[in-house]
TIVEX-314265 format. One record per residue (C-alpha): residue number from 1; residue in three letters; chain; x, y, z. Coordinates in pm, 1 decimal. Layout:
<pts>
NUM | ala | A | X | Y | Z;
...
</pts>
This chain:
<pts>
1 | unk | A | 0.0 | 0.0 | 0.0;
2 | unk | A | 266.1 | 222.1 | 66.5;
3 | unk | A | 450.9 | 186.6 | -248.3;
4 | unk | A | 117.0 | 210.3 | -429.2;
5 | unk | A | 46.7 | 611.8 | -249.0;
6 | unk | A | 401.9 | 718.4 | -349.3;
7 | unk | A | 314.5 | 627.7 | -652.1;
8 | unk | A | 35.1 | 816.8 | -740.4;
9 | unk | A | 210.2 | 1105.0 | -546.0;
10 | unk | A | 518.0 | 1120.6 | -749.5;
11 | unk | A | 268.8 | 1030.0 | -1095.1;
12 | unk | A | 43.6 | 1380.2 | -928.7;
13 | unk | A | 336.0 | 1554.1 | -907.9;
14 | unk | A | 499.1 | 1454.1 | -1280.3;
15 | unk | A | 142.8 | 1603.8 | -1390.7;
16 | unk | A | 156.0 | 1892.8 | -1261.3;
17 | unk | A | 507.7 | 1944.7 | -1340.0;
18 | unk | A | 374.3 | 1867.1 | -1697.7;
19 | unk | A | 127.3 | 2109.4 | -1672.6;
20 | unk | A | 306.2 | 2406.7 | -1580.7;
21 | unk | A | 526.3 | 2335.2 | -1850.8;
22 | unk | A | 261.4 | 2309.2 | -2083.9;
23 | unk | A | 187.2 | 2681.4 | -1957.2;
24 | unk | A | 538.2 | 2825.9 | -1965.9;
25 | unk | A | 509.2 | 2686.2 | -2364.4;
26 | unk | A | 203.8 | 2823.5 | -2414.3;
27 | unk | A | 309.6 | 3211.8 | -2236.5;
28 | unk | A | 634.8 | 3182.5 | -2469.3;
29 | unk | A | 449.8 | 3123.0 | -2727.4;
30 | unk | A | 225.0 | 3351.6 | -2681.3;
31 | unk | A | 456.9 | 3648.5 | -2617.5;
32 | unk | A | 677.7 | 3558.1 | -2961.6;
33 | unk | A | 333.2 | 3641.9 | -3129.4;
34 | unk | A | 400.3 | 3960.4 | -3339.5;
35 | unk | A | 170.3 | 4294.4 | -3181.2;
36 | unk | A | 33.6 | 4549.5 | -3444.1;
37 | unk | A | 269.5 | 4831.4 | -3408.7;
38 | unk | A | 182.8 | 5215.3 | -3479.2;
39 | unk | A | 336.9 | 5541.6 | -3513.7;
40 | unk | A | 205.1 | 5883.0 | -3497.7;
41 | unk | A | 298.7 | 6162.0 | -3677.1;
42 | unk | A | 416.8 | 6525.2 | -3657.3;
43 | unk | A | 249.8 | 6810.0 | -3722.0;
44 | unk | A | 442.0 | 7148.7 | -3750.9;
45 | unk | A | 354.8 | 7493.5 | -3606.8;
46 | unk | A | 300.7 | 7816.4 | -3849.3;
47 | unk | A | 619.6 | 7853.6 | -4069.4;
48 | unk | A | 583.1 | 8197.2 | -4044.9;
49 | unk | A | 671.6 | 8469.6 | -3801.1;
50 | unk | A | 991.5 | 8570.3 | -3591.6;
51 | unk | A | 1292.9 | 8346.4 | -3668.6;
52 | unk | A | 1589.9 | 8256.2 | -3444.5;
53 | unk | A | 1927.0 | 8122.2 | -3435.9;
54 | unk | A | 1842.1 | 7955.8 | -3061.8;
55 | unk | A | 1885.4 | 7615.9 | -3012.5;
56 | unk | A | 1649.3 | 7416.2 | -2833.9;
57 | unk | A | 1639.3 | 7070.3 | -2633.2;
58 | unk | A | 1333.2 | 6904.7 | -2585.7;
59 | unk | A | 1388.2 | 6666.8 | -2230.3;
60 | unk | A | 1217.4 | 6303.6 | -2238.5;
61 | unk | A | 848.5 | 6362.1 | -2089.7;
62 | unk | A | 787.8 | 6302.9 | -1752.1;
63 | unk | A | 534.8 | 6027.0 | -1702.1;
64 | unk | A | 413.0 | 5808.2 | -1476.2;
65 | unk | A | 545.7 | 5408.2 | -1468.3;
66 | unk | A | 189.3 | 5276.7 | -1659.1;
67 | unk | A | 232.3 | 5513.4 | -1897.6;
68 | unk | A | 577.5 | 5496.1 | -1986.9;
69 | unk | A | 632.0 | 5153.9 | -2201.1;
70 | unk | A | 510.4 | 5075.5 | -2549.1;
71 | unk | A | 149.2 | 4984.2 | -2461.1;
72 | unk | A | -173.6 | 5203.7 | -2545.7;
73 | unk | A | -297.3 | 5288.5 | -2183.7;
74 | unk | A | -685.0 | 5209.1 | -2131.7;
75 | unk | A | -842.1 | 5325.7 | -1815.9;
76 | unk | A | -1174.4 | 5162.4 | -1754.6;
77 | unk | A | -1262.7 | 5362.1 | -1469.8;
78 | unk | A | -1060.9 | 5572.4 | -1277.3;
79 | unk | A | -883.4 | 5340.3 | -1070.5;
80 | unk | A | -818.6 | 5052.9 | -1319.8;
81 | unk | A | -538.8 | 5030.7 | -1614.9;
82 | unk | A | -487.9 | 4796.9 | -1897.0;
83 | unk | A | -377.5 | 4816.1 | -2247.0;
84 | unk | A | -507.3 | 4791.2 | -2571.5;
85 | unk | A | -458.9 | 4412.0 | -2706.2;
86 | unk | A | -246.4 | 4326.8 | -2991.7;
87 | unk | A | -138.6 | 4656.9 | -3049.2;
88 | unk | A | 151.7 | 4883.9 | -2880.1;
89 | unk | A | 350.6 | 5206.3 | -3010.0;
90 | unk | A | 631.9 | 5204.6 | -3201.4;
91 | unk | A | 867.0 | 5293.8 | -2931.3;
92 | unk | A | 810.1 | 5414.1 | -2543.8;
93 | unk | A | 525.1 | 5679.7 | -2505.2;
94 | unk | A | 738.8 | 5937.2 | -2371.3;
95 | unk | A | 960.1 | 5871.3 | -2654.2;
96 | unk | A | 734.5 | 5917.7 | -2919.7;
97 | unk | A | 603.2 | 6226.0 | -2794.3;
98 | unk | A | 935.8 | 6359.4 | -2728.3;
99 | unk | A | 997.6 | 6295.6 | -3092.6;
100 | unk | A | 677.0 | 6438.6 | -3232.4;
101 | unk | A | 760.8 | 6776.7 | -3039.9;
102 | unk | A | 1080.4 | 6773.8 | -3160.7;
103 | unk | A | 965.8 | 6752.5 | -3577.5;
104 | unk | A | 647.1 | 6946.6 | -3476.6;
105 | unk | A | 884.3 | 7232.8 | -3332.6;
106 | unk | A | 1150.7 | 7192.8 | -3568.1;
107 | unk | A | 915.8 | 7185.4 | -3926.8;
108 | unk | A | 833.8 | 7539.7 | -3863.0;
109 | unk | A | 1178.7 | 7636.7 | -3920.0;
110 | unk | A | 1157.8 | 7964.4 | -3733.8;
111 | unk | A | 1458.3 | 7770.5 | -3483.7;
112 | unk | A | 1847.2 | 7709.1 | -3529.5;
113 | unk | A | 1818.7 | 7339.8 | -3393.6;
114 | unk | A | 1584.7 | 7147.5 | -3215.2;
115 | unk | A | 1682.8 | 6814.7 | -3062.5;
116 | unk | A | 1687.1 | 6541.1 | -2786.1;
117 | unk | A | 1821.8 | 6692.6 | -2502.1;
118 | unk | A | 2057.3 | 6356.8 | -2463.0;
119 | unk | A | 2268.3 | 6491.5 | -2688.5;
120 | unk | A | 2343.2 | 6810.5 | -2907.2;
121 | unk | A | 2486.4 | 7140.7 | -2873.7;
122 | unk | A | 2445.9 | 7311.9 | -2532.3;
123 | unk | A | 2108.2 | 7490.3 | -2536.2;
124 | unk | A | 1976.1 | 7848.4 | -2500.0;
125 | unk | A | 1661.8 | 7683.7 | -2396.1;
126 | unk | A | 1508.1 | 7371.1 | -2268.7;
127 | unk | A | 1165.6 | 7234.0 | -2300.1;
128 | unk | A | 1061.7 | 7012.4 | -1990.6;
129 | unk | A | 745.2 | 6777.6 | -2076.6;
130 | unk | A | 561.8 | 6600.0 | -1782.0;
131 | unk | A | 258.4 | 6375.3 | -1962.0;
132 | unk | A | -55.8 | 6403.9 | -1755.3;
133 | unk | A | -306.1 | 6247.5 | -1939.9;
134 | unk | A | -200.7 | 6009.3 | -2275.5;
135 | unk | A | -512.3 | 5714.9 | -2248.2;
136 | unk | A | -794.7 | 5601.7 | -2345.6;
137 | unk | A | -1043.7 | 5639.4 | -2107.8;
138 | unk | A | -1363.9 | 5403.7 | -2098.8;
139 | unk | A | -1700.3 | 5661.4 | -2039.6;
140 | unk | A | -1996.7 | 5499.9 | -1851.7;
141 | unk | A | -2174.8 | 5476.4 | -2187.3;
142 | unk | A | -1884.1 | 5228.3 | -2333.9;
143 | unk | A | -1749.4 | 5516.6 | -2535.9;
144 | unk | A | -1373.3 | 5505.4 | -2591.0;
145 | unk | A | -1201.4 | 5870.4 | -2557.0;
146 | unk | A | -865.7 | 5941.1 | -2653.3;
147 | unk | A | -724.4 | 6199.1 | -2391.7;
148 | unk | A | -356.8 | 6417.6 | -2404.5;
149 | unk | A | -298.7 | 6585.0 | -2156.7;
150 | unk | A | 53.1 | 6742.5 | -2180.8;
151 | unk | A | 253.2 | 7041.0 | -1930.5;
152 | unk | A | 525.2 | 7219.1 | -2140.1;
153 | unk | A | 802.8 | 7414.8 | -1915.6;
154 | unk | A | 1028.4 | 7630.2 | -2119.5;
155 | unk | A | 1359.1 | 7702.3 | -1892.8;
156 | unk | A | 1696.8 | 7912.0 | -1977.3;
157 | unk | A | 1964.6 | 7710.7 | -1969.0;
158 | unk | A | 2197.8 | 8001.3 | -1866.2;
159 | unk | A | 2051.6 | 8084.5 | -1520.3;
160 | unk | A | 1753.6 | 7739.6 | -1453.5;
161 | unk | A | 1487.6 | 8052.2 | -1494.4;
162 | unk | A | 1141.2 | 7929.6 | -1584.7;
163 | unk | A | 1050.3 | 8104.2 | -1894.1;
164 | unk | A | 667.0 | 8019.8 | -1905.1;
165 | unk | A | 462.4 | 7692.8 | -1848.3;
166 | unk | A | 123.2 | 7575.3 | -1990.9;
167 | unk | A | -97.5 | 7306.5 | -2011.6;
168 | unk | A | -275.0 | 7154.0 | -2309.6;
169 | unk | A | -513.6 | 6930.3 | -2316.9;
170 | unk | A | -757.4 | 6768.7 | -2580.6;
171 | unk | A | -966.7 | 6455.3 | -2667.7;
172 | unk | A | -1113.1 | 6264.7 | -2958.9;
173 | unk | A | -1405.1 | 5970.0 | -2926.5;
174 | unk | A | -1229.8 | 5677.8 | -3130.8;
175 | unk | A | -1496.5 | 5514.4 | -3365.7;
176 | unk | A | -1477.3 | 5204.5 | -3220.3;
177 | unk | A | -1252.1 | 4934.1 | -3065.6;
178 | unk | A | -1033.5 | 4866.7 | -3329.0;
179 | unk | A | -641.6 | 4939.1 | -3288.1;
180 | unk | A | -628.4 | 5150.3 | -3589.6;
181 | unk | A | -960.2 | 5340.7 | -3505.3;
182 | unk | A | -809.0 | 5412.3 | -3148.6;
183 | unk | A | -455.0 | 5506.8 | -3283.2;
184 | unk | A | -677.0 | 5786.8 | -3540.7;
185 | unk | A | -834.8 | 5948.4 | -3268.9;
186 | unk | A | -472.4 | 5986.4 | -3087.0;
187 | unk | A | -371.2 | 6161.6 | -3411.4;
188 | unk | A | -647.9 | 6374.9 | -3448.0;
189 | unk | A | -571.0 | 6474.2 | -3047.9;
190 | unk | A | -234.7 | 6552.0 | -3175.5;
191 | unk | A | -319.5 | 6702.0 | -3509.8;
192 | unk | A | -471.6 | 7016.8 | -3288.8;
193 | unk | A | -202.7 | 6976.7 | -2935.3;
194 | unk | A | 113.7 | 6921.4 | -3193.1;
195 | unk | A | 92.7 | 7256.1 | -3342.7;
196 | unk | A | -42.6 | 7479.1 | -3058.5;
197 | unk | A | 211.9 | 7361.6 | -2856.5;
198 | unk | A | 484.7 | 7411.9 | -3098.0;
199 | unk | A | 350.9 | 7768.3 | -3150.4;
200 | unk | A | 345.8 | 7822.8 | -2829.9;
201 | unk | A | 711.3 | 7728.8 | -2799.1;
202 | unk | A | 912.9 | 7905.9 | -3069.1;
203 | unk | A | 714.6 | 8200.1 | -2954.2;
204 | unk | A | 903.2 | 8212.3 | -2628.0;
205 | unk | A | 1220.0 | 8023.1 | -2657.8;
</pts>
Protein backbone atom coordinates (compact mmCIF):
# COMPACT_ATOMS: atom_id res chain seq x y z
CA UNK A 1 0.00 0.00 0.00
CA UNK A 2 2.66 2.22 0.67
CA UNK A 3 4.51 1.87 -2.48
CA UNK A 4 1.17 2.10 -4.29
CA UNK A 5 0.47 6.12 -2.49
CA UNK A 6 4.02 7.18 -3.49
CA UNK A 7 3.14 6.28 -6.52
CA UNK A 8 0.35 8.17 -7.40
CA UNK A 9 2.10 11.05 -5.46
CA UNK A 10 5.18 11.21 -7.50
CA UNK A 11 2.69 10.30 -10.95
CA UNK A 12 0.44 13.80 -9.29
CA UNK A 13 3.36 15.54 -9.08
CA UNK A 14 4.99 14.54 -12.80
CA UNK A 15 1.43 16.04 -13.91
CA UNK A 16 1.56 18.93 -12.61
CA UNK A 17 5.08 19.45 -13.40
CA UNK A 18 3.74 18.67 -16.98
CA UNK A 19 1.27 21.09 -16.73
CA UNK A 20 3.06 24.07 -15.81
CA UNK A 21 5.26 23.35 -18.51
CA UNK A 22 2.61 23.09 -20.84
CA UNK A 23 1.87 26.81 -19.57
CA UNK A 24 5.38 28.26 -19.66
CA UNK A 25 5.09 26.86 -23.64
CA UNK A 26 2.04 28.24 -24.14
CA UNK A 27 3.10 32.12 -22.36
CA UNK A 28 6.35 31.82 -24.69
CA UNK A 29 4.50 31.23 -27.27
CA UNK A 30 2.25 33.52 -26.81
CA UNK A 31 4.57 36.48 -26.18
CA UNK A 32 6.78 35.58 -29.62
CA UNK A 33 3.33 36.42 -31.29
CA UNK A 34 4.00 39.60 -33.39
CA UNK A 35 1.70 42.94 -31.81
CA UNK A 36 0.34 45.49 -34.44
CA UNK A 37 2.69 48.31 -34.09
CA UNK A 38 1.83 52.15 -34.79
CA UNK A 39 3.37 55.42 -35.14
CA UNK A 40 2.05 58.83 -34.98
CA UNK A 41 2.99 61.62 -36.77
CA UNK A 42 4.17 65.25 -36.57
CA UNK A 43 2.50 68.10 -37.22
CA UNK A 44 4.42 71.49 -37.51
CA UNK A 45 3.55 74.93 -36.07
CA UNK A 46 3.01 78.16 -38.49
CA UNK A 47 6.20 78.54 -40.69
CA UNK A 48 5.83 81.97 -40.45
CA UNK A 49 6.72 84.70 -38.01
CA UNK A 50 9.92 85.70 -35.92
CA UNK A 51 12.93 83.46 -36.69
CA UNK A 52 15.90 82.56 -34.45
CA UNK A 53 19.27 81.22 -34.36
CA UNK A 54 18.42 79.56 -30.62
CA UNK A 55 18.85 76.16 -30.12
CA UNK A 56 16.49 74.16 -28.34
CA UNK A 57 16.39 70.70 -26.33
CA UNK A 58 13.33 69.05 -25.86
CA UNK A 59 13.88 66.67 -22.30
CA UNK A 60 12.17 63.04 -22.38
CA UNK A 61 8.48 63.62 -20.90
CA UNK A 62 7.88 63.03 -17.52
CA UNK A 63 5.35 60.27 -17.02
CA UNK A 64 4.13 58.08 -14.76
CA UNK A 65 5.46 54.08 -14.68
CA UNK A 66 1.89 52.77 -16.59
CA UNK A 67 2.32 55.13 -18.98
CA UNK A 68 5.77 54.96 -19.87
CA UNK A 69 6.32 51.54 -22.01
CA UNK A 70 5.10 50.75 -25.49
CA UNK A 71 1.49 49.84 -24.61
CA UNK A 72 -1.74 52.04 -25.46
CA UNK A 73 -2.97 52.88 -21.84
CA UNK A 74 -6.85 52.09 -21.32
CA UNK A 75 -8.42 53.26 -18.16
CA UNK A 76 -11.74 51.62 -17.55
CA UNK A 77 -12.63 53.62 -14.70
CA UNK A 78 -10.61 55.72 -12.77
CA UNK A 79 -8.83 53.40 -10.71
CA UNK A 80 -8.19 50.53 -13.20
CA UNK A 81 -5.39 50.31 -16.15
CA UNK A 82 -4.88 47.97 -18.97
CA UNK A 83 -3.77 48.16 -22.47
CA UNK A 84 -5.07 47.91 -25.71
CA UNK A 85 -4.59 44.12 -27.06
CA UNK A 86 -2.46 43.27 -29.92
CA UNK A 87 -1.39 46.57 -30.49
CA UNK A 88 1.52 48.84 -28.80
CA UNK A 89 3.51 52.06 -30.10
CA UNK A 90 6.32 52.05 -32.01
CA UNK A 91 8.67 52.94 -29.31
CA UNK A 92 8.10 54.14 -25.44
CA UNK A 93 5.25 56.80 -25.05
CA UNK A 94 7.39 59.37 -23.71
CA UNK A 95 9.60 58.71 -26.54
CA UNK A 96 7.34 59.18 -29.20
CA UNK A 97 6.03 62.26 -27.94
CA UNK A 98 9.36 63.59 -27.28
CA UNK A 99 9.98 62.96 -30.93
CA UNK A 100 6.77 64.39 -32.32
CA UNK A 101 7.61 67.77 -30.40
CA UNK A 102 10.80 67.74 -31.61
CA UNK A 103 9.66 67.53 -35.77
CA UNK A 104 6.47 69.47 -34.77
CA UNK A 105 8.84 72.33 -33.33
CA UNK A 106 11.51 71.93 -35.68
CA UNK A 107 9.16 71.85 -39.27
CA UNK A 108 8.34 75.40 -38.63
CA UNK A 109 11.79 76.37 -39.20
CA UNK A 110 11.58 79.64 -37.34
CA UNK A 111 14.58 77.71 -34.84
CA UNK A 112 18.47 77.09 -35.29
CA UNK A 113 18.19 73.40 -33.94
CA UNK A 114 15.85 71.48 -32.15
CA UNK A 115 16.83 68.15 -30.62
CA UNK A 116 16.87 65.41 -27.86
CA UNK A 117 18.22 66.93 -25.02
CA UNK A 118 20.57 63.57 -24.63
CA UNK A 119 22.68 64.92 -26.89
CA UNK A 120 23.43 68.11 -29.07
CA UNK A 121 24.86 71.41 -28.74
CA UNK A 122 24.46 73.12 -25.32
CA UNK A 123 21.08 74.90 -25.36
CA UNK A 124 19.76 78.48 -25.00
CA UNK A 125 16.62 76.84 -23.96
CA UNK A 126 15.08 73.71 -22.69
CA UNK A 127 11.66 72.34 -23.00
CA UNK A 128 10.62 70.12 -19.91
CA UNK A 129 7.45 67.78 -20.77
CA UNK A 130 5.62 66.00 -17.82
CA UNK A 131 2.58 63.75 -19.62
CA UNK A 132 -0.56 64.04 -17.55
CA UNK A 133 -3.06 62.48 -19.40
CA UNK A 134 -2.01 60.09 -22.76
CA UNK A 135 -5.12 57.15 -22.48
CA UNK A 136 -7.95 56.02 -23.46
CA UNK A 137 -10.44 56.39 -21.08
CA UNK A 138 -13.64 54.04 -20.99
CA UNK A 139 -17.00 56.61 -20.40
CA UNK A 140 -19.97 55.00 -18.52
CA UNK A 141 -21.75 54.76 -21.87
CA UNK A 142 -18.84 52.28 -23.34
CA UNK A 143 -17.49 55.17 -25.36
CA UNK A 144 -13.73 55.05 -25.91
CA UNK A 145 -12.01 58.70 -25.57
CA UNK A 146 -8.66 59.41 -26.53
CA UNK A 147 -7.24 61.99 -23.92
CA UNK A 148 -3.57 64.18 -24.04
CA UNK A 149 -2.99 65.85 -21.57
CA UNK A 150 0.53 67.42 -21.81
CA UNK A 151 2.53 70.41 -19.31
CA UNK A 152 5.25 72.19 -21.40
CA UNK A 153 8.03 74.15 -19.16
CA UNK A 154 10.28 76.30 -21.20
CA UNK A 155 13.59 77.02 -18.93
CA UNK A 156 16.97 79.12 -19.77
CA UNK A 157 19.65 77.11 -19.69
CA UNK A 158 21.98 80.01 -18.66
CA UNK A 159 20.52 80.84 -15.20
CA UNK A 160 17.54 77.40 -14.53
CA UNK A 161 14.88 80.52 -14.94
CA UNK A 162 11.41 79.30 -15.85
CA UNK A 163 10.50 81.04 -18.94
CA UNK A 164 6.67 80.20 -19.05
CA UNK A 165 4.62 76.93 -18.48
CA UNK A 166 1.23 75.75 -19.91
CA UNK A 167 -0.98 73.07 -20.12
CA UNK A 168 -2.75 71.54 -23.10
CA UNK A 169 -5.14 69.30 -23.17
CA UNK A 170 -7.57 67.69 -25.81
CA UNK A 171 -9.67 64.55 -26.68
CA UNK A 172 -11.13 62.65 -29.59
CA UNK A 173 -14.05 59.70 -29.27
CA UNK A 174 -12.30 56.78 -31.31
CA UNK A 175 -14.96 55.14 -33.66
CA UNK A 176 -14.77 52.05 -32.20
CA UNK A 177 -12.52 49.34 -30.66
CA UNK A 178 -10.33 48.67 -33.29
CA UNK A 179 -6.42 49.39 -32.88
CA UNK A 180 -6.28 51.50 -35.90
CA UNK A 181 -9.60 53.41 -35.05
CA UNK A 182 -8.09 54.12 -31.49
CA UNK A 183 -4.55 55.07 -32.83
CA UNK A 184 -6.77 57.87 -35.41
CA UNK A 185 -8.35 59.48 -32.69
CA UNK A 186 -4.72 59.86 -30.87
CA UNK A 187 -3.71 61.62 -34.11
CA UNK A 188 -6.48 63.75 -34.48
CA UNK A 189 -5.71 64.74 -30.48
CA UNK A 190 -2.35 65.52 -31.76
CA UNK A 191 -3.20 67.02 -35.10
CA UNK A 192 -4.72 70.17 -32.89
CA UNK A 193 -2.03 69.77 -29.35
CA UNK A 194 1.14 69.21 -31.93
CA UNK A 195 0.93 72.56 -33.43
CA UNK A 196 -0.43 74.79 -30.59
CA UNK A 197 2.12 73.62 -28.57
CA UNK A 198 4.85 74.12 -30.98
CA UNK A 199 3.51 77.68 -31.50
CA UNK A 200 3.46 78.23 -28.30
CA UNK A 201 7.11 77.29 -27.99
CA UNK A 202 9.13 79.06 -30.69
CA UNK A 203 7.15 82.00 -29.54
CA UNK A 204 9.03 82.12 -26.28
CA UNK A 205 12.20 80.23 -26.58
Amino acid sequence: MQIKTITRRAALAGAVSALGACSAVSALNSAAEPIDTYDLTPVSGAKGGRRSTRTLLVARPDAPAAMAIDRIMVKPDAASITYLPDARWSDEAPLVLQSLLIRSISGTGRMGYVGRSEGGPVPDTALLVRMDAFQVNVTPGGALEVVADIALTLLSDRDQRVIATRSFTHSAVAADDNPASVVGAFQNVLDTLLPAMADWTVARA
